[in-house]
N, C-alpha and C positions, 0 to 999 in steps of 0.2 A: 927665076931660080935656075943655075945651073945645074949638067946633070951630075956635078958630083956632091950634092947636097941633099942629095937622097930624097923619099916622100916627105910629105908638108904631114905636121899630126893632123889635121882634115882627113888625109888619106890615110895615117895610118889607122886611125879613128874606124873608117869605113873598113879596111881589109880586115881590122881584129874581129870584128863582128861579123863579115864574110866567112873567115876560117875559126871563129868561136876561138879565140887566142885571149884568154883572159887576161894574161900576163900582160900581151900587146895594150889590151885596152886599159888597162890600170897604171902602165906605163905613158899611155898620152892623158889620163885625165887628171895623174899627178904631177903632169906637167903646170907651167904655167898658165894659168886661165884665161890669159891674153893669145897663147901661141897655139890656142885653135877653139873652132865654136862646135858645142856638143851638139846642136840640129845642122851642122853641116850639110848641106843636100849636093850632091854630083850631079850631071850633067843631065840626068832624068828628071832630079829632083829626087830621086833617093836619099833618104838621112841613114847612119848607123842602124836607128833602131828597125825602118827596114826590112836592111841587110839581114841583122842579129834574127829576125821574125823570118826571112824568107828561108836563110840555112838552119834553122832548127836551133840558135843559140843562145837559149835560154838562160847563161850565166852571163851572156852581156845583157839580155833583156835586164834583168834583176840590176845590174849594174851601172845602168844607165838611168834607168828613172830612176836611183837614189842621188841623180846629180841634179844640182839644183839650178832650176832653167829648161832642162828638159820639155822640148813640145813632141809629146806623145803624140798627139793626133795630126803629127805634121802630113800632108798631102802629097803624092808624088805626080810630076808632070802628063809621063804620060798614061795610067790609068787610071788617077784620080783617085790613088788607095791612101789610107791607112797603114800605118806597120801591121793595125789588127786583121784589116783584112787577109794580110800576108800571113800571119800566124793562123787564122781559120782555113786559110784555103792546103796549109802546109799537108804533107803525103802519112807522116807519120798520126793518126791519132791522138794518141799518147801523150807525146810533143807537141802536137796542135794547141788540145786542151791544158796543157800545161803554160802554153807562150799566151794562151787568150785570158788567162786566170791572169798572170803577172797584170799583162800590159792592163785590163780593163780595174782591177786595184791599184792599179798605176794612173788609172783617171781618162783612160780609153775609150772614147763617143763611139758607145753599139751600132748607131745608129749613120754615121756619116754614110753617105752614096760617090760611088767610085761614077764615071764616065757613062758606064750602064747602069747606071741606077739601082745596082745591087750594092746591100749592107752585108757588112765582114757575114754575118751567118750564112748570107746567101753563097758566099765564095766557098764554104764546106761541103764536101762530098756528100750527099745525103746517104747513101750505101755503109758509108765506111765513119764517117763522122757524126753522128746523132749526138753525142754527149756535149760536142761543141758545139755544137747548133742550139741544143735543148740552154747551157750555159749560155751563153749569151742572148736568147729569148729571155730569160728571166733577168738576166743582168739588164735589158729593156727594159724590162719592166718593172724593175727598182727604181730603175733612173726615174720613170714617171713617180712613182708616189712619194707622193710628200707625210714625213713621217708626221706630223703635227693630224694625218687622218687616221694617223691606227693607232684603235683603242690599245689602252694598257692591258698587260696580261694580268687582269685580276679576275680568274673565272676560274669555274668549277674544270674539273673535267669529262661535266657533262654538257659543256657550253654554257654553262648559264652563271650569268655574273653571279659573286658572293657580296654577300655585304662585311664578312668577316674577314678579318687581317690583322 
């Protein structure tokens, strides 16, 4: 590519969800489907989604997993994360638990281990971040039960099954 043929959508891909540029991003994924791949990873192995998780860009996060193909749980080279771990470890709260709701409704493994052996909850501030932490323990913990073991809600409420219905 020469340089007067500007960023490839790969790139512009990655900088919309750097600078949270909605526009930018809906401008490359309405592009042709062939002239760029939405798990893109740069030279870390950073993908978009990432990016959009490390800068706090919660309308690419939402914008990305509605595209079809989409690997959420893609891996980055050198610390071995998640985009989720990037959204749990994020500075803002708020925004934190906001990007960990999207991505793990988006189909986000709570569980995956980064290079150190910490899961996205572990990357959250315990000071500042409890609600994120506390969310994604239970979204653990969903992931294990399998709904075929919980009983139906046919009970009193005084716990005790009815027979009437």
């Amino acid at each position: 590519m020469s340089d007067d043929e500007g960023a490839s959508n790969n790139e512009l891909l990655v900088a919309a969800c750097k600078q949270d540029n909605l526009d930018m991003l809906e401008t490359v994924l309405s592009a042709d489907a062939s002239s760029f791949d939405v798990n893109h990873t740069d030279g870390l192995g950073n993908a978009a989604l990432h990016y959009a998780a490390r800068h706090g860009s919660t309308g690419c996060l939402e914008i990305l997993l509605y595209y079809d193909g989409i690997n959420v749980n893609v891996i980055n080279r050198i610390e071995g994360e998640t985009p989720l771990h990037k959204a749990a470890a994020y500075d803002d709260p708020e925004i934190a638990l906001e990007m960990v709701q999207i991505l793990v409704n988006g189909g986000a493994i709570t569980t995956v281990q980064n290079k150190l052996k910490q899961i996205p909850g572990d990357k959250a501030p315990s000071d500042t971040h409890a609600e994120v932490k506390e969310f994604l323990e239970n979204a653990a913990l969903t992931a294990k039960v399998d709904l075929r073991d919980v009983p139906p809600e046919d009970s009193d409420s005084d716990g005790i099954a009815s027979d009437e219905d």
